[in-house]
Residue, then its C-alpha position, 0 to 999 in steps of 0.5 A: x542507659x540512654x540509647x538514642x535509636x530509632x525504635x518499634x514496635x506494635x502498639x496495640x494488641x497482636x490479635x485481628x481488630x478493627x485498627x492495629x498502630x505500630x509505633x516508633x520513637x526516636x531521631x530517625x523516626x520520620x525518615x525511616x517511614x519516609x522510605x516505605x509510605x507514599x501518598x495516592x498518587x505515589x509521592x513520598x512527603x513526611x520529611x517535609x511535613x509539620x509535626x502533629x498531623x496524619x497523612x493517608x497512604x499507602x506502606x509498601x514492601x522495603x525489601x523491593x524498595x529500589x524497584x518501586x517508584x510513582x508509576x508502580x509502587x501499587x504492585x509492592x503494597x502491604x496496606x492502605x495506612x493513616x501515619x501520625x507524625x509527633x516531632x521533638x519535644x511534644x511527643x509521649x517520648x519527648x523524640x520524633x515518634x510516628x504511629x502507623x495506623x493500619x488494619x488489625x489483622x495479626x498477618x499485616x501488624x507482623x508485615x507492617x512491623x517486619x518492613x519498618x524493621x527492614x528500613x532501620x529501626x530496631x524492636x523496641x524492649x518491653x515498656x522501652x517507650x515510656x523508659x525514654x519519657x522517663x530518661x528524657x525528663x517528661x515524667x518522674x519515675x513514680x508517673x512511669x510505674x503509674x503507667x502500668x498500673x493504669x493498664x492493669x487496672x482491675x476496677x474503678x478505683x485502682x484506675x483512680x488512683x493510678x491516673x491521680x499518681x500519673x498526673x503527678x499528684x505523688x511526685x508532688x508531695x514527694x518533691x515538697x517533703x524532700x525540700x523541706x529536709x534538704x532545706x534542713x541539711x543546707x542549713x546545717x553544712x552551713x552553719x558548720x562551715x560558718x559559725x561566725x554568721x549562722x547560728x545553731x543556737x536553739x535549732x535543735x528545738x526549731x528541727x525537732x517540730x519540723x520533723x514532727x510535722x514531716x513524720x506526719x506527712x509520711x505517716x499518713x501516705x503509709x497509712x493508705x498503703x493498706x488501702x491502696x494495696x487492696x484497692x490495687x490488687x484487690x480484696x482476698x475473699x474466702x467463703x468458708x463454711x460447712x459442707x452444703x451451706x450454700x457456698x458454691x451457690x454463693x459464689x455463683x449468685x455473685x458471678x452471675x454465672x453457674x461457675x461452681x458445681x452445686x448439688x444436695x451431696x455434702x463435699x461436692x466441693x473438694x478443691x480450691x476455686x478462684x474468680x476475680x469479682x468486680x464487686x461495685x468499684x472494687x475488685x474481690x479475689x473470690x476463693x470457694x474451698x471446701x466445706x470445713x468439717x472433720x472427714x475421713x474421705x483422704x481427697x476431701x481432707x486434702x481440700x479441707x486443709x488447703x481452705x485452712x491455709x487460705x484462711x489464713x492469707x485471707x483479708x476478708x472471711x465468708x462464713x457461709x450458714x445454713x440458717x436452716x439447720x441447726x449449729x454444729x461443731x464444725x461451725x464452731x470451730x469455724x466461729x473460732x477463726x473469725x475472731x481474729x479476721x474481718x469477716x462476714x457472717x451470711x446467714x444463708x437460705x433465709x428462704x427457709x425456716x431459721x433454725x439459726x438466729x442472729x443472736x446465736x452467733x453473736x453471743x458466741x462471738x462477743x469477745x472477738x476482736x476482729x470486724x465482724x458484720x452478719x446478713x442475711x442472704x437466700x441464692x434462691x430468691x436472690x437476696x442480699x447482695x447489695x446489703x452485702x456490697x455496701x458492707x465490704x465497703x464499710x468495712x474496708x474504706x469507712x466510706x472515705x473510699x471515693x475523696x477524689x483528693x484521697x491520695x494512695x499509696x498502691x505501689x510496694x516500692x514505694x511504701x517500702x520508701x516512705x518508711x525507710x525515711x520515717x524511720x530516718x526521721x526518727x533516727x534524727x529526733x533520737x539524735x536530738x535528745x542524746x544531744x548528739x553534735x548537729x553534724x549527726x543530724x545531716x547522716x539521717x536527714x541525707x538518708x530520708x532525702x535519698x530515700x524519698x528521692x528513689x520514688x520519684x526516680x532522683x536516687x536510682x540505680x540504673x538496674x532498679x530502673x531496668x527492673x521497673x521498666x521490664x514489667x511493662x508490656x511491649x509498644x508501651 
């Protein structure tokens, strides 16, 4: 997997910008910018400078590179550049690695680009630095995905988490919990290979708790899985209701923008409408459907029976009312799907007299199962939206949502590895009360040890890392 040539690529965004930095890692890193950048007075001096420094310049055109000398090299150049040289092992990829600071302009990133091509370095595949920080030991595999998460941060929170799990704060736990069960299977294979010393007498016993207390650890990092998974991607947010309840102009209020078409026409609203919301510290993939209610009109049916399918994948329910008219049985029907998801009732155009009370809808759900808060809102005066905010916070988090020491699970691979060692765990404790031979243990324990080290990078296969590593962005 490990390939040791010199590498490039533009580092930052290809579109024209103050600054563009075209980067390279790798052994011939220095030597390669070496033969395009000289000094003011035409010299060329980074083979000979020390690492951690920046030296201004000039890059010049390498295919006329046996024409340019001290006296001419003005006539070849492509831009005035500051170069950072970063030498072995303190760099981001632990190798030689040199960042060309140039102009942002999209035309001279690509010439920049093309003439360190042109001087022997090769274009670097998507995320391949960070790869080679991973391969050469400077980050586990866990802080790499942390890296992409970091630049896909759609909120606060998720940002949070992603640099908690880039500064090693999961590796860590991960390294502990696999210690103590490798601690448990070297004490197994050598009491079996040396009975006469090491005794098994009463470990069944003694391995039993330390599962128990292992298995809690586990649990507990699965437990936030769910929170890290909204934290991450974000809250799944349908506003549904009747037609010309307001919730166009809801989601319009809460955008700040006129994004949805409102008008006094009931069915205005026929297709599906998304927008990703920073709502506070979170995030809310905010979907607008169709007014739900029996219709004969063929494109609105169509669009009544998409809102349905996204209710069903939904995390969070908007249930907008129009407080000011009486309640149908469209609104009942629609009270019937609320009872089984977490849902906010927004008792909406509290402007106006209120025909619908509070208690109404209530008692109408009183034997719900599902989390259910109701507010009252007006887009006309502009009302409600922080009671709203502080709501879906309550109803997601508990207010346990901003322990900087919280930490989250907020990868799926990851979840998918924990809980393939709790189950491990289990299997070793159902072993235990079958009073199965101890050498049984050592197969579980060696699975959950496996399992757990697939996270941090120690039990991979090269193609998984492949995978990983495709995901990230080019220069990075």
């Amino acid at each position: 997997m490990e390939r040791k040539d010199t590498i490039v690529a533009i580092a930052t965004a290809l579109t024209d910008s103050g600054i563009g930095i075209i980067r390279l890692s790798g052994e011939e890193s220095v030597s390669i910018v070496n033969r395009i950048f000289l000094t003011k007075s035409g010299k060329r001096i980074l083979s000979t400078v020390k690492s951690h420094t920046i030296h201004y310049g000039f890059l010049v055109d390498y295919n006329y590179i046996s024409e340019i000398n001290e006296d001419n090299f003005k006539n070849y150049l492509i831009d005035e550049v500051m170069v950072s040289v970063m030498k072995a092992p303190k760099s981001y990829t632990m190798e030689d690695t040199v960042e060309i600071n140039c102009h942002g302009g999209v035309l001279v990133m690509k010439k920049v680009l093309e003439a360190v091509l042109n001087a022997g370095a090769r274009m670097a595949e998507p995320g391949e630095f960070t790869k080679r920080a991973f391969l050469n030991g400077r980050i586990d595999l866990s802080q790499a995905e942390a890296v992409i998460d970091v630049i896909h941060s759609q909120n606060e929170l998720a940002l949070k988490s992603s640099v908690n799990q880039l500064k090693g704060d999961l590796a860590k736990k991960i390294r502990e919990l696999r210690e103590a069960v490798l601690y448990e299977i070297a004490f197994i294979e050598s009491a079996l290979d040396d009975p006469e010393h090491i005794s098994l007498e009463g470990y069944p016993n003694r391995l039993s708790e330390k599962i128990i207390f292992l298995k809690k650890d586990i649990k507990q990092l699965l437990e936030s899985a769910e929170n890290g998974r909204i934290i991450k991607e974000g809250i799944s947010t349908v506003i549904v209701g009747k037609p010309n309840a307001g919730k166009s102009s809801l989601l319009n209020y809460i955008l700040g923008e006129d994004r949805a078409i409102v008008t006094d026409i009931a069915g205005t609203t026929r297709d599906i409408l998304q927008e990703n919301i920073r709502l506070g510290d979170i995030s809310l993939n905010m979907i607008d459907t169709a007014g739900i209610r029996d219709t004969q009109d063929p494109v609105e049916k169509i669009g009544v029976e998409k809102a349905k399918k996204y209710v069903e994948d939904a995390d969070l329910l908007l249930y907008v009312v129009d407080s000011s008219v009486p309640l149908d049985q469209n609104d009942f029907d629609i009270l019937k799907i609320l009872q089984n998801k977490k849902s906010i009732v927004l008792m909406n155009k509290s402007d106006l007299n209120q025909v619908v009370e509070e208690k109404m809808i209530m008692d109408y759900l009183k034997d719900s199962v599902s989390d259910i808060s109701i507010l009252h809102t007006s887009t006309t005066n502009k009302e409600g939206l922080d009671a709203f905010e502080k709501t879906v916070h309550q109803m997601f988090f508990r207010g346990d949502i901003k322990q900087d020491n919280q930490m989250m699970i907020i990868n799926i691979r990851h979840k998918e590895a924990l809980q393939v060692a709790y189950d491990s765990l289990s299997l070793v404790e159902r072993t235990i009360q079958d009073d199965m031979p101890e050498d049984f243990y050592s197969i579980d324990l060696m699975s959950a040890y496996t399992s757990l080290g697939t996270i941090i990078g120690e039990e991979v296969e090269d193609d998984l890392v492949e995978e990983i590593f495709s995901k990230f962005c080019m220069g990075k």
